[in-house]
N, C-alpha and C positions, 0 to 999 in steps of 0.2 A: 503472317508473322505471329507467332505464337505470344500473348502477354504472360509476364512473370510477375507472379504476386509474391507481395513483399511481406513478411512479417512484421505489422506496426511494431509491435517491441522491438524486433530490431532496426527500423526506421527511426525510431521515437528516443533510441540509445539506451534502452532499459535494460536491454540484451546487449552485458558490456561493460555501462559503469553504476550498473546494482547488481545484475542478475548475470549468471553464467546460460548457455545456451538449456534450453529443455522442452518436453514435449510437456505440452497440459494433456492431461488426464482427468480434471474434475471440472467440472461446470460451476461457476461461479458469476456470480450478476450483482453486481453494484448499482444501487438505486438513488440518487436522491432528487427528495420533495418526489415521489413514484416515476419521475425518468430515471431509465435505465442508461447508464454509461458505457460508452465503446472506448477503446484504445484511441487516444488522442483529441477527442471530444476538448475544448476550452469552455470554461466555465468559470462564471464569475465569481469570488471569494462571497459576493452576499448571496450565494445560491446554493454553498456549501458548508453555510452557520450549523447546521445541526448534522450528528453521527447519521450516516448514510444505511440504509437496510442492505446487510450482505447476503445475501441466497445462493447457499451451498448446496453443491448435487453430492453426489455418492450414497452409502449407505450409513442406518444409525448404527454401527460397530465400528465405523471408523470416525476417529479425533482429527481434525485439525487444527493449525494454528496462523492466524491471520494480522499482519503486519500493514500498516499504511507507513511509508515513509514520503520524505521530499529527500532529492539527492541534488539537489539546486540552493543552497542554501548558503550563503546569504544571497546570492544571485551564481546566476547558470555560467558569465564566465569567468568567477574565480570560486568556485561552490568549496572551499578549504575547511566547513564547517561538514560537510556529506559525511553519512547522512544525518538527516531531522528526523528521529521518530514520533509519528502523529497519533497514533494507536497501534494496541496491541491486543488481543483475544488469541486464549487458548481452549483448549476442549471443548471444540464446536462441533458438537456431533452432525457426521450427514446428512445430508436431505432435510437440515433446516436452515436456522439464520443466525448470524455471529448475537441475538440477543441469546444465546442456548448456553452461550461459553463463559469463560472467565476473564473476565476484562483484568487485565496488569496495567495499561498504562491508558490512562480515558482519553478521548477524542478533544485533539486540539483544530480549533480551524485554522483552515489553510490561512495562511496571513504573508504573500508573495510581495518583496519589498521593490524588487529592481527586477526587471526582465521577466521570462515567461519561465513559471516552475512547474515541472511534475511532479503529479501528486501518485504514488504509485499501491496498490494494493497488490498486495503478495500471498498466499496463499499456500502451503504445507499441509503437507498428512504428517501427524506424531506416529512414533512408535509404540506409544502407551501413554495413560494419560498424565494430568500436571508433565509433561516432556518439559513444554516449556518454562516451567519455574524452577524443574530439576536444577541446572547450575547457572543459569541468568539469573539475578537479581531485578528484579523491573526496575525501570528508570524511574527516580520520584516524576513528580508532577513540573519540578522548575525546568524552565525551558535549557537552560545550561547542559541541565544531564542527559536529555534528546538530541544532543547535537553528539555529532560520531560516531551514530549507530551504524555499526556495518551488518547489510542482511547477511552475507554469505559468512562471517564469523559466527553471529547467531546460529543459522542452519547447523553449522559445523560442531560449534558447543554445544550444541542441544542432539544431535545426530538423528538432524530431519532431513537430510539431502536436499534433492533438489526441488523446486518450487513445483507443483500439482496445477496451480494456476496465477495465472496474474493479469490485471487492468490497470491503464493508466489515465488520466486526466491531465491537460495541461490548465495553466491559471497565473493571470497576469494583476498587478494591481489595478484596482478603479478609480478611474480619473473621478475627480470631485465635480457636481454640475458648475456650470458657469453660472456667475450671477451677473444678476444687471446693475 
């Protein structure tokens, strides 16, 4: 009997309710503290305190533009706040790493309150560069104005189509130790 492999994004619902269906076309690798992340991997909130290294494939003529969201927020079964934008970089030239680009919105940690959150990185080629600040405004820094970021409106205002690449992480709160 033949097995059928599944696409974690669409296992995982990222293909659905963030992203519309698509093929990756660029390599991309999500790193932190130098493990590399796979689709679905759980990881602790104190394991993802600092901005993660992005390693982008393609070539240096082409820009991209790199989104982290949470679409879980305030929790995954009434997430009414979706999405949380966590970071944003644009003009990351190929074949390097999101420190190349232009940061819009700086890296918040993940901070999961109730039930298991994806954390999701998203991944765009621009059509030329600044794409992304052409008619988005960056989100300030309060957490207020990161809530109901929607990617696929993004993509659409900015006219990046569909995603190039994308990884996800899941992440759950940490129980405090017990004392005696």
């Amino acid at each position: 009997m033949a097995r059928v492999l599944s696409d974690p994004l669409k296992v995982g619902r990222v293909i659905g309710d963030v992203l519309d269906p698509f093929i990756p076309t660029i390599k991309m690798s999500v790193f932190y503290n130098k493990k590399e992340i796979f689709n679905g991997y759980e990881l602790f909130p104190s394991t993802v305190t600092t901005r993660p290294r992005i390693e982008i494939g393609g070539d240096m003529r082409s820009l991209f533009t790199l989104i982290m969201i949470d679409p879980d927020v305030p929790g995954p079964s009434d997430p009414y706040l979706r999405e949380h934008l966590h970071w944003m970089v644009t003009d990351i030239p190929g074949s390097t790493d999101a420190t190349f680009g232009k940061e819009l919105t700086s890296y918040e940690i993940p901070m999961p309150i109730i039930g298991i959150h994806r954390y999701v990185f998203v991944l765009f080629k621009q059509n030329r560069k600044n794409k992304g600040v052409v008619s988005v405004t960056p989100p300030s820094a309060s957490t207020s104005s990161r809530d109901h970021f929607n990617t696929r409106d993004f993509s659409a205002e900015n006219d990046l189509g569909l995603p190039v690449a994308a990884v996800y992480f899941n992440a759950r709160k940490e129980t405090a130790p017990k004392r005696r």
